[in-house]
SEGULUM-412565 format. One line per 5 residues: number of its first residue (from 1); their letters; for each residue x, y, z of N, C-alpha, C. Coordinates in Angstrom, 1 decimal, decimal comma, always signed. Layout:
BEGIN
NUM	A	X Y Z X Y Z X Y Z | ...
END
This chain:
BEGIN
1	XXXXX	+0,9 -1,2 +0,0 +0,0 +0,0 +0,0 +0,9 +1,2 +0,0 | +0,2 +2,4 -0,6 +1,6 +3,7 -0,3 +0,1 +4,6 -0,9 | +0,7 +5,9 -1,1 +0,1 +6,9 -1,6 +0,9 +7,7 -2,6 | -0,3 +8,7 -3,0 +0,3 +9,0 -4,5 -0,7 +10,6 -3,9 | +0,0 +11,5 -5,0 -0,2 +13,1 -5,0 +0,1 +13,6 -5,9
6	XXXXX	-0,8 +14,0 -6,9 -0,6 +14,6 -8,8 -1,4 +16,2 -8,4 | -0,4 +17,0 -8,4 -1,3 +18,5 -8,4 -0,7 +19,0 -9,8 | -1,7 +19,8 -10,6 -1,5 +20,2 -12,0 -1,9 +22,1 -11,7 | -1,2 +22,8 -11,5 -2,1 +23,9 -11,7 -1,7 +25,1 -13,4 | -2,8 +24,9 -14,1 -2,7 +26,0 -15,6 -3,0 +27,5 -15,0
11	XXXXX	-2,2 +28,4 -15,6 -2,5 +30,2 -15,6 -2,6 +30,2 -16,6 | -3,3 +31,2 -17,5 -3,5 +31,8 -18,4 -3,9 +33,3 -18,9 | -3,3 +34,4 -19,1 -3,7 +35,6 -19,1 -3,6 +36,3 -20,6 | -4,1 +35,7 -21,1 -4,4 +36,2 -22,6 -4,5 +37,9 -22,1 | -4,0 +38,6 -23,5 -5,0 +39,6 -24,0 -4,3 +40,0 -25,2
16	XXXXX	-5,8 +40,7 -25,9 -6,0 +40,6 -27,2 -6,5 +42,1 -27,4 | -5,7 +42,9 -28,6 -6,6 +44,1 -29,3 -7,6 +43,8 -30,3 | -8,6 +44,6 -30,1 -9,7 +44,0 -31,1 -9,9 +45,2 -32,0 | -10,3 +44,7 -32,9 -10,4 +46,1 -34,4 -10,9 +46,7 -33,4 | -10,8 +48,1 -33,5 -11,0 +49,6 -33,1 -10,2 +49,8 -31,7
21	XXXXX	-8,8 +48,7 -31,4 -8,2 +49,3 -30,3 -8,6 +48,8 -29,1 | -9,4 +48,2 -28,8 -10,2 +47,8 -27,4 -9,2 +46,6 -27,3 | -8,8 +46,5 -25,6 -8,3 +45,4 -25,3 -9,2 +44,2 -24,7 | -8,9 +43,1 -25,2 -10,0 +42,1 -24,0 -8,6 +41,5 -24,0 | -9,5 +41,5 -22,3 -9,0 +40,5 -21,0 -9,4 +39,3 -20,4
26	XXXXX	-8,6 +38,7 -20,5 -9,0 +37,4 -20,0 -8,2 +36,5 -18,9 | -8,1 +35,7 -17,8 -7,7 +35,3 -16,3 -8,1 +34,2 -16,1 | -7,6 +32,8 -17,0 -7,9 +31,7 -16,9 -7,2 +30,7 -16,0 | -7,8 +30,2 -14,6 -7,0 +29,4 -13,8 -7,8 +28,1 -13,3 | -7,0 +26,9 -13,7 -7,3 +25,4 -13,7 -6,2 +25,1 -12,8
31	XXXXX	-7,1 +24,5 -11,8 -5,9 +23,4 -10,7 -6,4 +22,0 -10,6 | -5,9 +21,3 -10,8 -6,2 +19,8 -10,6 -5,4 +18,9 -9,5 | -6,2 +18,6 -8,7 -5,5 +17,9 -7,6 -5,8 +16,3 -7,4 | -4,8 +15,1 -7,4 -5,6 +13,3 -7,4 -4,7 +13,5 -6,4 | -5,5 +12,7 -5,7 -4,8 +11,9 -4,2 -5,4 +10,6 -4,3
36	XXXXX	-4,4 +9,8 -4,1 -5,0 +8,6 -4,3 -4,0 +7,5 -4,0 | -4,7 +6,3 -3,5 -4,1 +5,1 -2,6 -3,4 +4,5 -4,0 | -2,3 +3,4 -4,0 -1,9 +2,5 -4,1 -1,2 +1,8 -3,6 | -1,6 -0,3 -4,8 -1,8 -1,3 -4,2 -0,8 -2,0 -5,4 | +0,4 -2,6 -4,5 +0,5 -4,1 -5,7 +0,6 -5,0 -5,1
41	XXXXX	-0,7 -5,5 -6,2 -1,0 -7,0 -6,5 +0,0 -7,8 -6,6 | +0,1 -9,0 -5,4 +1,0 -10,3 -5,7 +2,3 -9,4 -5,4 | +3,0 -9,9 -6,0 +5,1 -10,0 -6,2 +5,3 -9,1 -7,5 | +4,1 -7,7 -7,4 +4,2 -7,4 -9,0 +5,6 -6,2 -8,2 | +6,7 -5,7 -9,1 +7,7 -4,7 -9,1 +6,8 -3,6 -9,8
46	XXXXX	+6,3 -3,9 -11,3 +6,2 -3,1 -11,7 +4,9 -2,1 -12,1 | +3,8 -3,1 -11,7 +2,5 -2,3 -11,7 +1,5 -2,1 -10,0 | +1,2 -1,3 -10,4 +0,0 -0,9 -9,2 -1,0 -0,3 -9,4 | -2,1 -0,7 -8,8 -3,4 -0,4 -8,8 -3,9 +1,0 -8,4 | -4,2 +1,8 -8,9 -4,6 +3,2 -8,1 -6,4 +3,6 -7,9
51	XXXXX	-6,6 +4,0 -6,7 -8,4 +4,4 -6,2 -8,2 +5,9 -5,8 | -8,5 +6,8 -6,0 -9,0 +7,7 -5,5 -9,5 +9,1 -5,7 | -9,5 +9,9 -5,2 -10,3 +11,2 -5,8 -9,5 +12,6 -6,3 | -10,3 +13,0 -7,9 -9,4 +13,9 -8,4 -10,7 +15,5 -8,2 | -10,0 +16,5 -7,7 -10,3 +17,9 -7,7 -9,8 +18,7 -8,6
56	XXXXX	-11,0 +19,1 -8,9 -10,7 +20,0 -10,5 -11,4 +21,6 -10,1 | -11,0 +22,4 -10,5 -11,2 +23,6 -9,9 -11,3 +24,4 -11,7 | -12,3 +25,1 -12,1 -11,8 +26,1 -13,2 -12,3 +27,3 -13,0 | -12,1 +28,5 -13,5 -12,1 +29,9 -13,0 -12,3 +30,5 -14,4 | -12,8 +31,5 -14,7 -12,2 +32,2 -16,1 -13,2 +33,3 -15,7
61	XXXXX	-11,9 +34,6 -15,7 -12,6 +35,8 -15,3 -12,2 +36,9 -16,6 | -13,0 +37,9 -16,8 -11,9 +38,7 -17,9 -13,3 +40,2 -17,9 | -13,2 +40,9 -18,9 -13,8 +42,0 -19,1 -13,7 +41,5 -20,8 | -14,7 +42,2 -21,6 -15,0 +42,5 -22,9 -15,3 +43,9 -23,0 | -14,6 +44,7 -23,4 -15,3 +46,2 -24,2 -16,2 +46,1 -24,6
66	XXXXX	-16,8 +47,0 -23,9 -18,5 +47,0 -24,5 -19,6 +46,4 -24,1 | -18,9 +44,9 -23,6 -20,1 +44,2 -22,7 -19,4 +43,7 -21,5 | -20,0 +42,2 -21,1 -19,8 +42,3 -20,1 -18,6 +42,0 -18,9 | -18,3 +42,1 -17,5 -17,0 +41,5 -17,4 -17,5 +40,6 -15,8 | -16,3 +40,0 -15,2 -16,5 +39,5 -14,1 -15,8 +37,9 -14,5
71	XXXXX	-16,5 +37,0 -13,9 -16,4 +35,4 -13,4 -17,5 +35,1 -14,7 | -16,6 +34,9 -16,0 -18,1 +33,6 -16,9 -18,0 +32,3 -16,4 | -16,9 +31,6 -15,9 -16,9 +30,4 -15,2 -16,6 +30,5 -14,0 | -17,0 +29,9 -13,1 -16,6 +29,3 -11,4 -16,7 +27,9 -11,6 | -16,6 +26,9 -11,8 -16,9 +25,5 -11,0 -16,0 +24,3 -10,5
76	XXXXX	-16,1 +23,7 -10,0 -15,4 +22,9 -8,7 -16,2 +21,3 -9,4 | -15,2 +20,3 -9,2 -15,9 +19,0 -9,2 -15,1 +18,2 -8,6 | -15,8 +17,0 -7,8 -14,9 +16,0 -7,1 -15,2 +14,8 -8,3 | -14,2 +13,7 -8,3 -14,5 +12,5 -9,2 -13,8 +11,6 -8,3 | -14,1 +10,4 -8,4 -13,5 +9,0 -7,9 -12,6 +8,5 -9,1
81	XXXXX	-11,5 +7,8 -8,9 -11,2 +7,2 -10,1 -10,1 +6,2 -9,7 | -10,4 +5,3 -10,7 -9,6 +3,8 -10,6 -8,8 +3,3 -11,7 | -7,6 +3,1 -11,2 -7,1 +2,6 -12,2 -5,6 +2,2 -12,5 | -4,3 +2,3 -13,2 -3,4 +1,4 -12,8 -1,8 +2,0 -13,4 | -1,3 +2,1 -12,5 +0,4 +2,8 -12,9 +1,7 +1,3 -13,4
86	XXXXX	+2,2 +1,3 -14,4 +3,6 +1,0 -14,8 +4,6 +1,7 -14,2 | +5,5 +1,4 -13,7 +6,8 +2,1 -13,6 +8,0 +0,6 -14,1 | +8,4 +1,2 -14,6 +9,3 -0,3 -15,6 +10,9 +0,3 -15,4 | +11,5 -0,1 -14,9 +13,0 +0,6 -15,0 +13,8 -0,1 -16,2 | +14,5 +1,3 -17,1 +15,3 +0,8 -18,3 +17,4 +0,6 -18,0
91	XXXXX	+17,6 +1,3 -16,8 +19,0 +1,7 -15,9 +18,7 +1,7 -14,6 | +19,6 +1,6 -14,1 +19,4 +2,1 -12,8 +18,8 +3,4 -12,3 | +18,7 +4,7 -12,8 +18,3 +5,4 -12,8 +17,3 +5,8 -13,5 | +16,8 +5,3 -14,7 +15,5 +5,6 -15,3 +14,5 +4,8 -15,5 | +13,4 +4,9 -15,5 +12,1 +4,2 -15,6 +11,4 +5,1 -16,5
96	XXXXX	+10,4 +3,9 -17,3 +9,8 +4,5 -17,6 +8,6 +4,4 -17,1 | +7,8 +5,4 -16,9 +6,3 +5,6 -16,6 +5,1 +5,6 -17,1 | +3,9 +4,7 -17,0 +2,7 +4,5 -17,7 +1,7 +4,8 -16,5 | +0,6 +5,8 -16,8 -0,8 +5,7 -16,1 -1,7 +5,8 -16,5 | -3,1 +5,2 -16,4 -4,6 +5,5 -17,0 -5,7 +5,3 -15,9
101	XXXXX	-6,5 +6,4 -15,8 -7,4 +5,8 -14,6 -9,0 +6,2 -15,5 | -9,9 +6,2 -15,0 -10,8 +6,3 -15,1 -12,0 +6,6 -14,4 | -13,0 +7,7 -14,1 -14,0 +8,1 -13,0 -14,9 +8,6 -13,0 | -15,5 +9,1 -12,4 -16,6 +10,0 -12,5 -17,2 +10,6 -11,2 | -18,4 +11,2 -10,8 -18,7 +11,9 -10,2 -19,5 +13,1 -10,3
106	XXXXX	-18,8 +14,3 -9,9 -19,7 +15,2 -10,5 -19,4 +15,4 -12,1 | -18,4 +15,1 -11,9 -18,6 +14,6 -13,9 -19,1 +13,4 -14,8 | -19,5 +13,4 -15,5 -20,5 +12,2 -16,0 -18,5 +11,5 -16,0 | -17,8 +11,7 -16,7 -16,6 +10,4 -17,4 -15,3 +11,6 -17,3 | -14,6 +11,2 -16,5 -13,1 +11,6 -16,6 -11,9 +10,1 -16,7
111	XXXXX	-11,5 +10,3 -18,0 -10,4 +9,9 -17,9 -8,8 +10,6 -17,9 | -7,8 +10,0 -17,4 -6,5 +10,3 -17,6 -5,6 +9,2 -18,3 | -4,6 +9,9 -18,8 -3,3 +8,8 -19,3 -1,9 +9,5 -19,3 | -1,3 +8,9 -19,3 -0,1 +9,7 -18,8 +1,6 +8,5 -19,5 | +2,2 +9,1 -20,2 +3,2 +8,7 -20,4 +4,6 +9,3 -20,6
116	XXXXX	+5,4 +9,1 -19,4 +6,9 +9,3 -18,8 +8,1 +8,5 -18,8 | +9,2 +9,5 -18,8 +10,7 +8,4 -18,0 +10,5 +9,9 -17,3 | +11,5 +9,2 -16,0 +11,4 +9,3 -14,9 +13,0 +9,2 -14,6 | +13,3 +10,0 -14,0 +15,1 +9,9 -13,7 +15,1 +9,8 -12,1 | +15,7 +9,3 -11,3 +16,1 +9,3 -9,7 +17,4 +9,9 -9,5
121	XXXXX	+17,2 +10,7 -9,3 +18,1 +11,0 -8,2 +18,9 +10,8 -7,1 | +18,1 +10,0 -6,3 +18,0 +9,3 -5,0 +17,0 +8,6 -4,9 | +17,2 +8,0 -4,0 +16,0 +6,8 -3,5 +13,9 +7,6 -3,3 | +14,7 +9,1 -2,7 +13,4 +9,5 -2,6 +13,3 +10,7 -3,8 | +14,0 +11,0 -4,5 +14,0 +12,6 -5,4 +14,3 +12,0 -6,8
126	XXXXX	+13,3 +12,0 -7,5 +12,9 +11,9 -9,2 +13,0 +12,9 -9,8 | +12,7 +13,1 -11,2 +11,9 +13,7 -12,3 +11,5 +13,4 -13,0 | +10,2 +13,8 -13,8 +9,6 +13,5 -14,6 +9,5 +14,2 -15,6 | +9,7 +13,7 -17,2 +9,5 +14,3 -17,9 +8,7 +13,6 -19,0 | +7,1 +13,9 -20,0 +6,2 +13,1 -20,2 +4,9 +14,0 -21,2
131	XXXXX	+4,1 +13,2 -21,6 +2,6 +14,2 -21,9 +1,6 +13,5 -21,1 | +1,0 +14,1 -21,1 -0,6 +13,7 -20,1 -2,0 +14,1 -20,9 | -2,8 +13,0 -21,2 -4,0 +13,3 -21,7 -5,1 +13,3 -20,4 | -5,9 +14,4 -20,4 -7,1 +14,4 -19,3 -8,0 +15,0 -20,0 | -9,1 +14,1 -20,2 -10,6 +14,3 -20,5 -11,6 +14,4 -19,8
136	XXXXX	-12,5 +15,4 -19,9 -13,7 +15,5 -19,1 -15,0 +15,7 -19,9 | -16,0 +14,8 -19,5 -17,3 +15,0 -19,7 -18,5 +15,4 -18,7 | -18,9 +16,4 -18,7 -19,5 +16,9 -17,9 -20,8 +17,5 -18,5 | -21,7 +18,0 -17,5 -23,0 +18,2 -18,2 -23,0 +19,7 -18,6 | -22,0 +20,0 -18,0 -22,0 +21,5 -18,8 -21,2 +21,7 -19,7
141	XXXXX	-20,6 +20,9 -20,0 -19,8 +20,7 -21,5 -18,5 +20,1 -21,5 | -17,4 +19,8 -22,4 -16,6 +19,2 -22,2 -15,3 +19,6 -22,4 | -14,2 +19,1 -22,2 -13,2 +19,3 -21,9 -11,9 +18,7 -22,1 | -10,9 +19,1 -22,5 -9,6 +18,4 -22,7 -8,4 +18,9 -22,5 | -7,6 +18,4 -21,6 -5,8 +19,0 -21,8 -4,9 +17,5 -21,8
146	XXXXX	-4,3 +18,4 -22,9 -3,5 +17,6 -23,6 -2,2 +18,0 -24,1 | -0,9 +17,6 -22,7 +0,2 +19,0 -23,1 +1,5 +18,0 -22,3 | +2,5 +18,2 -22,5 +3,7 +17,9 -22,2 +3,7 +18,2 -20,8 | +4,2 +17,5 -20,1 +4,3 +17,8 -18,2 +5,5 +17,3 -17,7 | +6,1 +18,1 -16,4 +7,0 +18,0 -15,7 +6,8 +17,7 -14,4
151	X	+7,7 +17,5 -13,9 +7,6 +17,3 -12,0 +9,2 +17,2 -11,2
END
């Protein structure tokens, strides 16, 4: 058994001039937080089972010339999710890394996937370098990041 902690947080601060000189503004902030248990099964080294819950937070605040400004999004969702990590070592020092989970909750379907090598440093201090696919379906519409990640 052990534990696991994936925090992602995106900024974004566009702005844009618009024909006639008007600036729009825009203040986009996504944090995504999974905490979650894992388990290996049997005499396994290299895979383990993962259960637990991901927080997703999105924000988008800005002003438009002319019309309106403030918070057009606020919302918050918790999701459960289950599902299973690789870590395969190619050296002593590097592994590579495989994850996919799967959940839901206040979102109808979130999945994740995730693929990494991973360097050690020490027994307790890594890095990661990888892309991560995260999908959301939700009733108020849907969603996807899909970008190169570090740690």
């Amino acid at each position: 058994m052990g534990f696991l902690a994936d925090v992602m947080h995106i900024g974004l601060d566009p702005k844009s001039t618009l024909p006639g000189g008007a600036t729009l503004n825009l203040d986009l902030k996504n944090n995504i937080v999974d905490v979650a248990g894992t388990y290996k099964p049997g005499a396994s080294e290299v895979f383990e089972l993962l259960y637990g819950l991901r927080f997703t937070q999105l924000k988008l605040e800005g002003s438009i010339p002319g019309g309106p400004s403030g918070t057009f999004v606020d919302e918050d969702c918790v999701d459960a999710f289950i599902g299973g990590r690789v870590m395969a070592p190619f050296t002593n020092n590097w592994r590579f890394v495989g994850r996919a989970d799967i959940g839901a909750g206040d979102s109808d379907l979130v999945w994740n996937a995730l693929m990494s090598v991973d360097y050690r440093f020490s027994n307790r201090v890594s890095g990661l370098l990888g892309y991560r696919w995260l999908d959301y379906d939700h009733s108020s519409g849907q969603g996807r990041i899909a970008s190169p990640t570090t740690s």
